[in-house]
C-alpha positions as CSV (number, residue, x, y, z in Angstrom):
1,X,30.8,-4.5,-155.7
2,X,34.7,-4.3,-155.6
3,X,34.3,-0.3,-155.7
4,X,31.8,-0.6,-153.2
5,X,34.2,-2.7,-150.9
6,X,36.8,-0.1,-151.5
7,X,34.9,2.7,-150.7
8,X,33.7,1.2,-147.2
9,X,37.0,0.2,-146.5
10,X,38.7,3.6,-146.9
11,X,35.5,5.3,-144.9
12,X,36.6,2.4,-142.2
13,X,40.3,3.1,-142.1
14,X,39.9,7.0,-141.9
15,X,36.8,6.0,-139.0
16,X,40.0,4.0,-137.3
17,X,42.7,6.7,-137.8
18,X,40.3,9.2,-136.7
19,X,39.5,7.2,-133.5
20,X,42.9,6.5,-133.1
21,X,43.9,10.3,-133.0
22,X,41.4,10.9,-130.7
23,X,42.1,8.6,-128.2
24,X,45.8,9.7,-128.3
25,X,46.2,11.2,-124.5
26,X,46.6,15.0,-124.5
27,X,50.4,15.5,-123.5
28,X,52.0,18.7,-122.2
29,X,53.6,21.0,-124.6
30,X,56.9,21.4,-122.9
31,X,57.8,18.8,-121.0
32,X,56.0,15.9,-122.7
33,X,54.6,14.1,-119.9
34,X,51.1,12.8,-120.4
35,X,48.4,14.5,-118.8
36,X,45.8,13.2,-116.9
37,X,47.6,9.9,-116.1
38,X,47.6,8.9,-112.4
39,X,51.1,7.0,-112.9
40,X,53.4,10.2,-113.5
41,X,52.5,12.5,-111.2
42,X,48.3,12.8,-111.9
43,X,49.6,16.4,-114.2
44,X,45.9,17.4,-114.9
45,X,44.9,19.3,-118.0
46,X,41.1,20.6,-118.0
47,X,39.0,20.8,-121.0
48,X,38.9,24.4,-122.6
49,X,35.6,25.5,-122.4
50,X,33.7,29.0,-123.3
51,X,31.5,28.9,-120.2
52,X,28.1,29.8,-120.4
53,X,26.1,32.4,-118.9
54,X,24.6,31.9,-114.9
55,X,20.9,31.9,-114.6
56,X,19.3,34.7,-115.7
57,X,22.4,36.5,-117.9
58,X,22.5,37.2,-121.6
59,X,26.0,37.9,-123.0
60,X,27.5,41.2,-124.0
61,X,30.1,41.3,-126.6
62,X,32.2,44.2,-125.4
63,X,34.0,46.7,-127.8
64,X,34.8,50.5,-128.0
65,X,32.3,53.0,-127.5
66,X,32.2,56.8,-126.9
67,X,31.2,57.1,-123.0
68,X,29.0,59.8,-122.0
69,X,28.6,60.2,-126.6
70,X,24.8,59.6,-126.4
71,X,23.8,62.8,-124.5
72,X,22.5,66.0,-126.2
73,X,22.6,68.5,-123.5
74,X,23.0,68.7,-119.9
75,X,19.9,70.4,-118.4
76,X,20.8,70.0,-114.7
77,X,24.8,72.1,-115.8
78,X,26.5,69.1,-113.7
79,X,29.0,68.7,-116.8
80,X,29.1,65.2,-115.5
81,X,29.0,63.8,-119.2
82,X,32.7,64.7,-120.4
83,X,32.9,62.3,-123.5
84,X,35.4,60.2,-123.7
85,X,36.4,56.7,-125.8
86,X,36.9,53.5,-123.6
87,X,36.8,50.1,-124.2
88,X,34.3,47.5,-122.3
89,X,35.3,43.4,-122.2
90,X,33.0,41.0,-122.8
91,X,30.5,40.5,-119.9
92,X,26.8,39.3,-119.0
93,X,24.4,40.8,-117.7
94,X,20.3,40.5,-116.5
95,X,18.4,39.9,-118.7
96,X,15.8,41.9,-116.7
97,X,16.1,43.6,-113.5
98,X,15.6,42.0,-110.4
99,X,12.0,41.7,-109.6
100,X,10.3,40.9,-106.3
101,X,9.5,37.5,-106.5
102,X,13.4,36.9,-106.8
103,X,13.9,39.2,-103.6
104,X,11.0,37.4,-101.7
105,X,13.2,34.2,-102.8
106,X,16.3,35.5,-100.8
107,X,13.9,36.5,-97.5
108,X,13.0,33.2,-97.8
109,X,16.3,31.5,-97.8
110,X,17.2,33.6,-94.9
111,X,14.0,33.2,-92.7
112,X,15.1,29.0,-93.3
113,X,18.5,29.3,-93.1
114,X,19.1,31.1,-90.1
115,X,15.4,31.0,-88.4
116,X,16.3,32.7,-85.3
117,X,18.5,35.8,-86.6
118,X,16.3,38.7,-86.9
119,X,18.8,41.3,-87.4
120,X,20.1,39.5,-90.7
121,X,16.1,38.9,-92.1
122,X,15.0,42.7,-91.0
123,X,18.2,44.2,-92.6
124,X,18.0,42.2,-95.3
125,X,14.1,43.9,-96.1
126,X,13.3,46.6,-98.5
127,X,12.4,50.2,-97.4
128,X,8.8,50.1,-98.6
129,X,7.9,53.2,-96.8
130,X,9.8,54.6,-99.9
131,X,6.8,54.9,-101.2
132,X,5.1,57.4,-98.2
133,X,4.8,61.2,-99.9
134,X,3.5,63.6,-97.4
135,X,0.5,64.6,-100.4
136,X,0.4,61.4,-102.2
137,X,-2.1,58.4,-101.1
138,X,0.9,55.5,-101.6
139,X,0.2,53.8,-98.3
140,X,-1.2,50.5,-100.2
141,X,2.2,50.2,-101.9
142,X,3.6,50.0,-98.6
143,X,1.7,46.8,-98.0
144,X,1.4,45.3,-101.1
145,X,3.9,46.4,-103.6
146,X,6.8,43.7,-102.4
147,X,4.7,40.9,-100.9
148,X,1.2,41.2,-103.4
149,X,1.3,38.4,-106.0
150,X,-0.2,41.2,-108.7
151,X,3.4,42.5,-108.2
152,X,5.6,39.4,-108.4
153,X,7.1,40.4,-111.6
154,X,7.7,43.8,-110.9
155,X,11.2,45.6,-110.3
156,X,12.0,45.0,-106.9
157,X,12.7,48.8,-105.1
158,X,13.7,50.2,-102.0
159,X,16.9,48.3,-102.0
160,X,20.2,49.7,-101.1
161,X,23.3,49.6,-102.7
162,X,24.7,47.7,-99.7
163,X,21.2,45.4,-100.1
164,X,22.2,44.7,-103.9
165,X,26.3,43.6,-103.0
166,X,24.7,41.3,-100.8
167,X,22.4,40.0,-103.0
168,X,24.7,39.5,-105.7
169,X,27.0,37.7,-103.1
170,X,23.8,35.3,-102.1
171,X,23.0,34.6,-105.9
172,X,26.3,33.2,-106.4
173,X,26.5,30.8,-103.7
174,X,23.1,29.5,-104.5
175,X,23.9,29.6,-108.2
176,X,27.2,27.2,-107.2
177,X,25.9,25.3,-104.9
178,X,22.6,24.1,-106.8
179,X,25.2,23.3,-110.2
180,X,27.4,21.0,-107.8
181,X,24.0,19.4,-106.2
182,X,22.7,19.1,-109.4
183,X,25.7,17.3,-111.3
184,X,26.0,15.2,-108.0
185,X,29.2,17.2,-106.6
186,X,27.8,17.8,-104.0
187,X,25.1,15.1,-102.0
188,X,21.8,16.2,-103.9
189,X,19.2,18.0,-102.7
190,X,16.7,15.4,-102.6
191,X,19.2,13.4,-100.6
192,X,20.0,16.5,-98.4
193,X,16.7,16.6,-97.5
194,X,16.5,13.1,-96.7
195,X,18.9,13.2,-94.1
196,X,16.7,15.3,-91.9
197,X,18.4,18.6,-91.8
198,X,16.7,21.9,-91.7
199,X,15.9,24.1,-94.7
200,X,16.0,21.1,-97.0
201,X,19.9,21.5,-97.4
202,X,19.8,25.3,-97.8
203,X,21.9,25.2,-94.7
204,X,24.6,22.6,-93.2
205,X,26.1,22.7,-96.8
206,X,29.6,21.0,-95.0
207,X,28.0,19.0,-92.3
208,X,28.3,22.2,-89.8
209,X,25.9,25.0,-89.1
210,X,26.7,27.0,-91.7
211,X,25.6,27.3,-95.2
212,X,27.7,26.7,-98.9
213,X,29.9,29.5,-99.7
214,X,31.7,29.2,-102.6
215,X,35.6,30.8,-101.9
216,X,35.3,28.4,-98.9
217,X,34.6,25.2,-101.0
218,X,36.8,26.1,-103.4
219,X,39.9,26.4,-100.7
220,X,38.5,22.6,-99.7
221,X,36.9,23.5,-96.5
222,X,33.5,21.8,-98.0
223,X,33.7,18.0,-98.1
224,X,34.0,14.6,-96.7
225,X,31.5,12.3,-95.7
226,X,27.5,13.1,-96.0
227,X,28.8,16.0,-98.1
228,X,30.6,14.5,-101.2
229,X,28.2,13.4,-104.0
230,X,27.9,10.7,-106.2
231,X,30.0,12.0,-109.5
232,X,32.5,13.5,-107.8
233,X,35.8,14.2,-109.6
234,X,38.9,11.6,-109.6
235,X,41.6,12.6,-108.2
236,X,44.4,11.6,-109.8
237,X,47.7,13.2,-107.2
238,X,49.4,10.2,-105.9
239,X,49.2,12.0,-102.9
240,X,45.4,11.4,-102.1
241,X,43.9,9.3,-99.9
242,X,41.4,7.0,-101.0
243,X,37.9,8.8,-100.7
244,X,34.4,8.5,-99.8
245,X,33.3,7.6,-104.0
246,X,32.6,4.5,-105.7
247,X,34.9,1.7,-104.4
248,X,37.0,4.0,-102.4
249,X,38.6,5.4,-105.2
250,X,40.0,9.0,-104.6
251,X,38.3,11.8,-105.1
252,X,38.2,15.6,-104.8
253,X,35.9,18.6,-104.7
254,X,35.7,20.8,-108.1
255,X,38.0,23.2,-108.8
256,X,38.4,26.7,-110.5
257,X,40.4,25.3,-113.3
258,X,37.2,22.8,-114.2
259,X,35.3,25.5,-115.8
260,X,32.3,24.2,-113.8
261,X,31.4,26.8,-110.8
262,X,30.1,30.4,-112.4
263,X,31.7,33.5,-112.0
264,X,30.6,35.9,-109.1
265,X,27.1,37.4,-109.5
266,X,28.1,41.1,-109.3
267,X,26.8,45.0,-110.3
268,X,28.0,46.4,-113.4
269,X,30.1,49.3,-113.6
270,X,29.1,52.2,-115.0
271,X,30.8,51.9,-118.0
272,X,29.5,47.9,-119.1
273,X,25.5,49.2,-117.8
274,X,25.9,52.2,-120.2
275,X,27.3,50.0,-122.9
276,X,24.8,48.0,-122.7
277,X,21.7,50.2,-122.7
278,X,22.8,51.8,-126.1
279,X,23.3,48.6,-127.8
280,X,25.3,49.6,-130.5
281,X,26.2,46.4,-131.7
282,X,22.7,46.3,-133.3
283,X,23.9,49.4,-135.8
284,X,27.2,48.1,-136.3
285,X,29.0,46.2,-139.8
286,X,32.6,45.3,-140.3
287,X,33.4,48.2,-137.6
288,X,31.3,50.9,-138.6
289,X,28.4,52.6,-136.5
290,X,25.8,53.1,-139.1
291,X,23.7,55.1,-136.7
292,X,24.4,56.3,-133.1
293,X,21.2,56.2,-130.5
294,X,19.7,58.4,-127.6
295,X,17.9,55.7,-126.1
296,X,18.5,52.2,-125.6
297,X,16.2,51.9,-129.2
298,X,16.9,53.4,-132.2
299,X,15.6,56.6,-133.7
300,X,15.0,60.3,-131.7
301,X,11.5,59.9,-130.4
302,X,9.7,57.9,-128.0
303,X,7.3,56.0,-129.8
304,X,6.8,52.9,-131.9
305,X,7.1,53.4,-135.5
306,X,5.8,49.9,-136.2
307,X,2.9,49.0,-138.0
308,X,1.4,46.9,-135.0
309,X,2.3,49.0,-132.3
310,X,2.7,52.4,-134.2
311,X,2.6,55.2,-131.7
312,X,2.6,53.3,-128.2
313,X,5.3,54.4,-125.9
314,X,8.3,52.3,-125.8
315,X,9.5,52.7,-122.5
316,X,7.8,53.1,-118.9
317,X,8.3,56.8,-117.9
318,X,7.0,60.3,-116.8
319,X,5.7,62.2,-120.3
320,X,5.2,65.6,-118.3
321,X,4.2,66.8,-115.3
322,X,1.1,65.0,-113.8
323,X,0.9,62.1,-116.6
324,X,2.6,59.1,-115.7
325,X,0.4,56.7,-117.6
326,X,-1.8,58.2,-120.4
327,X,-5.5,58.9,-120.8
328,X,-8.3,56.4,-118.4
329,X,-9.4,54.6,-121.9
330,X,-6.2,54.3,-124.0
331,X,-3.1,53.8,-121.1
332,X,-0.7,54.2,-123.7
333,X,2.7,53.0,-121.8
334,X,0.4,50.4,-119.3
335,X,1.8,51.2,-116.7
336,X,1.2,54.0,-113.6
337,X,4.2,53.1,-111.3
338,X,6.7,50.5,-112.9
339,X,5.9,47.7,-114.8
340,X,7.0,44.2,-115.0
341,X,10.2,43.4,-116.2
342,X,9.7,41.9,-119.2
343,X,7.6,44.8,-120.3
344,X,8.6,46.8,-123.4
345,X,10.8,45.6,-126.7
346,X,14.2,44.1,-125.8
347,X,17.5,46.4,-127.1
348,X,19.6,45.0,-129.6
349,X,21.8,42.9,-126.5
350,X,18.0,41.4,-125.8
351,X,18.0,43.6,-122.2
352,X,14.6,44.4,-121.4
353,X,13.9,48.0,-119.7
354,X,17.5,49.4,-119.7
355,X,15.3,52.9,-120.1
356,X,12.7,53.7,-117.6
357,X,11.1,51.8,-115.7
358,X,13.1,52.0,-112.8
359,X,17.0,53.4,-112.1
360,X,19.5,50.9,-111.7
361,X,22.3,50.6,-109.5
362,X,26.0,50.5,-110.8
363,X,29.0,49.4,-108.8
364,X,31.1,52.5,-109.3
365,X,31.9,55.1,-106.9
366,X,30.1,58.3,-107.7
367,X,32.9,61.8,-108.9
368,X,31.7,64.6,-111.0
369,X,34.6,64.0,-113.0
370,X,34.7,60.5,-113.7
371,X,34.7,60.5,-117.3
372,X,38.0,62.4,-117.6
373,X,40.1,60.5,-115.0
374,X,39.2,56.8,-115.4
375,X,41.3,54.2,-117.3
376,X,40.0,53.3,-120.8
377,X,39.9,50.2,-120.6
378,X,37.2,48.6,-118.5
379,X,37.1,52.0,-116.5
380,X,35.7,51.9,-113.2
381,X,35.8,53.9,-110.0
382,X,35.3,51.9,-106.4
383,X,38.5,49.9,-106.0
384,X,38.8,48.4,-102.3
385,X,41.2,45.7,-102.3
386,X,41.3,43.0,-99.7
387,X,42.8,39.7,-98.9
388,X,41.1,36.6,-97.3
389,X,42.2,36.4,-94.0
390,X,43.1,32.9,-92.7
391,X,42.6,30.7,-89.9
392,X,45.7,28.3,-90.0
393,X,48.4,29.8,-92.2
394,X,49.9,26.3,-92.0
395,X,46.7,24.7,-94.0
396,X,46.0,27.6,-95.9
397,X,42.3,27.5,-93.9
398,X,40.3,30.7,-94.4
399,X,39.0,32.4,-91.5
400,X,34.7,32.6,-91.6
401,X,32.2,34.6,-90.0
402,X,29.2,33.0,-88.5
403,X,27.8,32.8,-92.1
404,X,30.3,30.9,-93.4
405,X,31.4,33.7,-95.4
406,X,35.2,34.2,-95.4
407,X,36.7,37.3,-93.1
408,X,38.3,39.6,-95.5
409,X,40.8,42.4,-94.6
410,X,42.1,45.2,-96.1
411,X,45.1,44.7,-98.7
412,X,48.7,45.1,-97.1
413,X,50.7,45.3,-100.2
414,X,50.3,45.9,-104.5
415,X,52.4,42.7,-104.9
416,X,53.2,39.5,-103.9
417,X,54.7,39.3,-100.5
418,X,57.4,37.6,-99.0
419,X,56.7,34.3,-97.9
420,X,58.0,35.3,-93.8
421,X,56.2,39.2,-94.4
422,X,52.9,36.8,-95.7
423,X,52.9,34.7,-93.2
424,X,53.4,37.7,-90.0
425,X,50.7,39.3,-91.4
426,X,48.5,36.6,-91.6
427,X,49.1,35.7,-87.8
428,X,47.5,38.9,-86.4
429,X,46.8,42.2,-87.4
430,X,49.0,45.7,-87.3
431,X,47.1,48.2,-85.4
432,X,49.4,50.9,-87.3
433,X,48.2,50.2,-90.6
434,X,44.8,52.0,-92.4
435,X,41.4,50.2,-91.0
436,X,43.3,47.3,-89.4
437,X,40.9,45.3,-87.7
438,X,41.7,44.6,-83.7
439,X,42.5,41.4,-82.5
440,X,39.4,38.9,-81.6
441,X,39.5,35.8,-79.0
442,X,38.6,32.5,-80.1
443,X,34.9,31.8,-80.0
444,X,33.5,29.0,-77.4
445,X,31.4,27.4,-80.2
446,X,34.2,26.0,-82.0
447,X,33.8,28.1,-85.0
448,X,37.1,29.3,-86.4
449,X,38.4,32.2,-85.1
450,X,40.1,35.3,-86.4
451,X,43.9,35.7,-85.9
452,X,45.7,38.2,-84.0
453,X,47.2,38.5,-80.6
454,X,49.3,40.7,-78.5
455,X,52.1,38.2,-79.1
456,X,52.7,38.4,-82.5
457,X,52.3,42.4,-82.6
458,X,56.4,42.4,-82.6
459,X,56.4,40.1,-85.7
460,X,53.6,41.9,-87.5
461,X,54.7,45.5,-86.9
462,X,58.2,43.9,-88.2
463,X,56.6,42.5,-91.7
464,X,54.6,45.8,-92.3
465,X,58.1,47.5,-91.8
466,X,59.7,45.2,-94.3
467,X,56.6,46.3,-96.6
468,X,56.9,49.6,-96.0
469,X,60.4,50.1,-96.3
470,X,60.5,48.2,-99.8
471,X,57.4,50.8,-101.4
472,X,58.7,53.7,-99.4
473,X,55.5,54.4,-97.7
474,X,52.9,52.4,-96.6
475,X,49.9,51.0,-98.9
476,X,46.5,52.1,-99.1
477,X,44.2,49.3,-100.6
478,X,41.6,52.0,-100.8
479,X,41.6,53.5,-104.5
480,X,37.9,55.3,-104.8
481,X,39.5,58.6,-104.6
482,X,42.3,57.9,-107.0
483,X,43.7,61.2,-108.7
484,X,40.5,63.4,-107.2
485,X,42.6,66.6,-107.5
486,X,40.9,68.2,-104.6
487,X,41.2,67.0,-100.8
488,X,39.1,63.7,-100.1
489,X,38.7,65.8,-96.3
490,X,35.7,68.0,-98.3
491,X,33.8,65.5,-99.5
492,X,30.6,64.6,-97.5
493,X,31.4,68.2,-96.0
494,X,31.1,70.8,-98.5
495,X,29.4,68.9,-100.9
496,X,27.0,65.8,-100.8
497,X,29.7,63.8,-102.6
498,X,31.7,61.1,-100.5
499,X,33.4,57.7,-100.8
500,X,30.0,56.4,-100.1
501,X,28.5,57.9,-103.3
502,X,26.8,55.3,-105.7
503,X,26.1,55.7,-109.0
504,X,22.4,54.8,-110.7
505,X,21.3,55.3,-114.2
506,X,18.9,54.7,-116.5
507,X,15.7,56.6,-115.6
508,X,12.3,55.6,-114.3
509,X,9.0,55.6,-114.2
510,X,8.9,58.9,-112.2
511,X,11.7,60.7,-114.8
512,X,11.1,62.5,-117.8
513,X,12.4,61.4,-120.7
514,X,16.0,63.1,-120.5
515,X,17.1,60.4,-117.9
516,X,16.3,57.7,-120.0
517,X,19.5,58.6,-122.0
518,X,21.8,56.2,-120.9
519,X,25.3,58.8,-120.7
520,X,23.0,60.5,-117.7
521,X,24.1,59.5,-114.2
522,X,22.9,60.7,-110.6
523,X,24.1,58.9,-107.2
524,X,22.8,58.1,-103.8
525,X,24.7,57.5,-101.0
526,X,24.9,53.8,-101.0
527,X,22.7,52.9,-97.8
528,X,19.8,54.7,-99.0
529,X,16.9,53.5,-101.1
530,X,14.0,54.9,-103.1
531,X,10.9,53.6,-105.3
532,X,12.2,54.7,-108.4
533,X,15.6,52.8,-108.0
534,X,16.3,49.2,-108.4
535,X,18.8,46.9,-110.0
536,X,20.7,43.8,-112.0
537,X,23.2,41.5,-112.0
538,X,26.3,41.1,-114.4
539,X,28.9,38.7,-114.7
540,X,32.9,38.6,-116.0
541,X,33.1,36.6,-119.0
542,X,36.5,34.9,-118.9
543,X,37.8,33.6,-122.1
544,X,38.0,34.5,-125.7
545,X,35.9,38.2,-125.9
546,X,33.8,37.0,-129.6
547,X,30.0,35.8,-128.5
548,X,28.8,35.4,-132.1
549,X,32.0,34.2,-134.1
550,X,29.6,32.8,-136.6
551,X,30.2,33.7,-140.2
552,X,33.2,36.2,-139.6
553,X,36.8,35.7,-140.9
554,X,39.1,34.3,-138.5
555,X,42.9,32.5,-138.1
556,X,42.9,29.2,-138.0
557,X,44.1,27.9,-134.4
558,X,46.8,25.5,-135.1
559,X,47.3,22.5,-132.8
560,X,51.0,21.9,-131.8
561,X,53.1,18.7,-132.6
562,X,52.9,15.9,-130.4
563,X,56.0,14.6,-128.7
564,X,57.4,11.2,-129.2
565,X,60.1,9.8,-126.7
566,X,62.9,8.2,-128.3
């Protein structure tokens, strides 16, 4: 009994201490204050997290990898697939590419959310006369292929590059906006649609006409009453006012450094979509490639060498000229134009269809000689840089368009500006400087309007002198033909190559076998569309690069000293 006793009281005194150490408030490292603690200032320190993926994403552990390695010969002589070693961050990506019943759920939001604008539904449409051939009968794919329930799981096509950025852009509001409604952030949809408003609470996201976007919530422009939820966050700044939350206590909208809201929804560069297809981390122990691929499976050939499905065709393609789909009896790949997405063993990342099927769109900018004149480490090609414009420099208020998207403008400068030069050139716009936008009056509606008027041209045109005289010439935030070592005049004039050249890759149901591979690469000009080309989504992973940390070596993290005032 008396070792008993002993026993539980040590496992009750270690329970205490352990409690006790827990409890102990989390205190800044070099200064000592307390965080969290609404009587020294509300410091706040957020809880580390490893976020997890948005809807739909798998991750990608990133790592080095011979770009452009996997291909065996170059049968159209574009010598487009120079090889050369880079290094890809952690990132996720689709799990499958987007299929038509998650298009038809954008139309939809659009057709509720702003009933009467036809331009926006009509542009926002597939070209489904992609699939007219002057001698092929396709016609009933014209009809059928988007809207057809058969076909609700199928790769959605027709789509532009231009269609896919803006799809990615409406994925992540509605991705952010149903997390805050969700966790009570945000006044919950059920309650949203209580209140009587059209769509259901799709639109009128900050009590206005205009829909949740998520740079504009996060600068604060989204809350206040009938817009603040339930669980919204304290805010602890002795500066806040009491709130709208339980007992009037202060409260706040959720910010960046809560770890809450998702990354932008977003096309992977070439680079991360090739990665990914080949997979290698399947082949791979303690740093070695045990075996390199031509597809995004192992082995040379085509086929299934398993015992259950020996000999059917692993991926949805053209096997020669005339047979897209096998013999009327025994279809051996299923499938006559694409297939659904979830068709087809997963690669070694779990990414269904990364070969065949249809081509997918990639975010970079389309030059022959890519390979040899990217960075190598996350290499990409398309850089545009811009800057939110805003509305009231003096309340840091971003400027929207009638979306509720924020206005964005070309970058002035490759640093941080001076406070006076920031503020001139946020209070109208330079009409010397490289796709300046000209000056706009303010709207009758009431809706924000964009800065800029003849009587701040003086102080503008001073700013951008200051800017120009600190670089020594002025700044061009358009880097897409960064170190082409011929003039950017001949392109789109004695080639078909321009600035507006998009990348796709992957192959597709229409391709033979060779475009499968995943170092192949065509482009499109980026407003054009086609049946054999579709798309996904990736995200940045932020945070610590490892995804599956499990039994692998590491150093231990140590945690730092607390302070004790004297």
């Amino acid at each position: 009994m008396k070792i008993l006793f002993t026993k539980t009281a040590l496992a009750l005194a270690a329970a205490c201490a352990l409690v006790s150490s827990c409890s102990k408030p989390p205190a800044s490292q070099k200064t000592g204050l307390v965080y969290n603690n609404k009587n020294n200032g509300g410091y706040e320190r957020y809880r580390q997290t490893h976020p997890a993926p948005g809807p739909g994403l798998v991750p990608i552990e990133g790592g080095t990898f011979v770009m452009g390695g996997s291909a065996d010969q170059d049968v159209t002589y574009d010598y487009n697939n120079v090889r050369r070693r880079v290094t890809v961050p952690s990132f996720y990506m689709d799990e499958t590419e987007v299929a038509n019943q998650d298009w038809l759920d954008y139309l939809h939001w659009l057709s509720i959310t702003f009933p009467q604008d036809r331009e926006l539904y009509y542009n926002a449409l597939p070209d489904t006369l992609v699939w007219r051939k002057p001698l092929s009968y396709n016609d009933p794919y014209v009809d059928n292929y988007l809207r057809h329930p058969a076909f609700q799981d199928y790769p959605v096509v027709g789509v532009s590059w231009d269609q896919a950025q803006d799809y990615c852009a409406w994925r992540t509001d509605r991705t952010n906006e149903n997390i805050l409604r969700e966790t009570g952030r945000l006044v919950t949809w059920k309650d949203q649609n209580a209140k009587g408003k059209k769509g259901g609470g799709a639109a009128a996201a900050n009590g206005s006409s205009q829909p949740f976007n998520t740079d504009i919530y996060l600068n604060g422009q989204i809350k206040g009453a009938g817009v603040d939820g339930k669980k919204m966050l304290p805010n602890l700044s002795p500066n806040a006012a009491a709130g709208t939350g339980k007992n009037a206590k202060a409260v706040r909208p959720v910010r960046m450094e809560d770890g809450i809201l998702k990354q932008a929804y977003r096309l992977p560069s070439e680079a991360e979509w090739e990665y990914a297809a080949l997979a290698l981390a399947g082949n791979t122990q303690f740093e070695n490639i045990d075996d390199g691929k031509m597809y995004s499976w192992n082995g040379m050939g085509v086929r299934s060498a398993k015992s259950k499905t020996r000999g059917l065709i692993l991926a949805n393609f053209k096997r020669g000229a005339g047979d897209n789909m096998g013999v009327g009896g025994y279809l051996n790949d299923k499938a006559d134009i694409t297939a659904p997405v979830r068709t087809y063993p997963p690669n070694d990342f779990g990414l269904y269809q990364m070969s065949g099927n249809v081509n997918e769109w990639v975010q970079d900018t389309y030059r022959q000689t890519s390979f040899e004149e990217f960075e190598d480490f996350n290499p990409f090609r398309g850089n545009q840089y811009t800057n939110k414009r805003l509305a009231d420099p003096s309340k840091g208020l971003y400027a929207k368009d009638k979306y509720g998207k924020p206005i964005k403008d070309p970058a002035r400068s490759n640093k941080k500006m001076k406070y006076a030069d920031y503020l001139a050139l946020q209070q109208g716009q330079d009409p010397n400087t490289v796709n300046s936008a000209p000056a706009q009056p303010a709207p009758a509606n009431g809706a924000q309007a964009a800065p800029g008027t003849p009587a701040n041209a003086a102080t503008t045109k001073a700013a951008v002198a200051s800017l120009v005289k600190d670089s020594g010439k002025k700044y061009d935030p358009d880097f897409r033909g960064e170190k082409d070592t011929v003039s950017t005049a001949l392109y789109g004039t004695t080639s078909l190559v321009n600035d507006h050249s998009k990348v796709y890759k992957g192959g597709s149901w229409n391709d033979l076998a060779f475009w499968m591979n995943p170092a192949t690469r065509r482009f499109m000009d980026e407003d054009e569309s086609s049946a054999e080309v579709g798309f996904r989504c990736a995200m940045t992973l932020v945070g610590a690069p490892e995804v599956y940390p499990n039994g692998k070596p590491h150093y231990p993290v140590k945690k730092p000293k607390p302070f004790k005032a004297k």
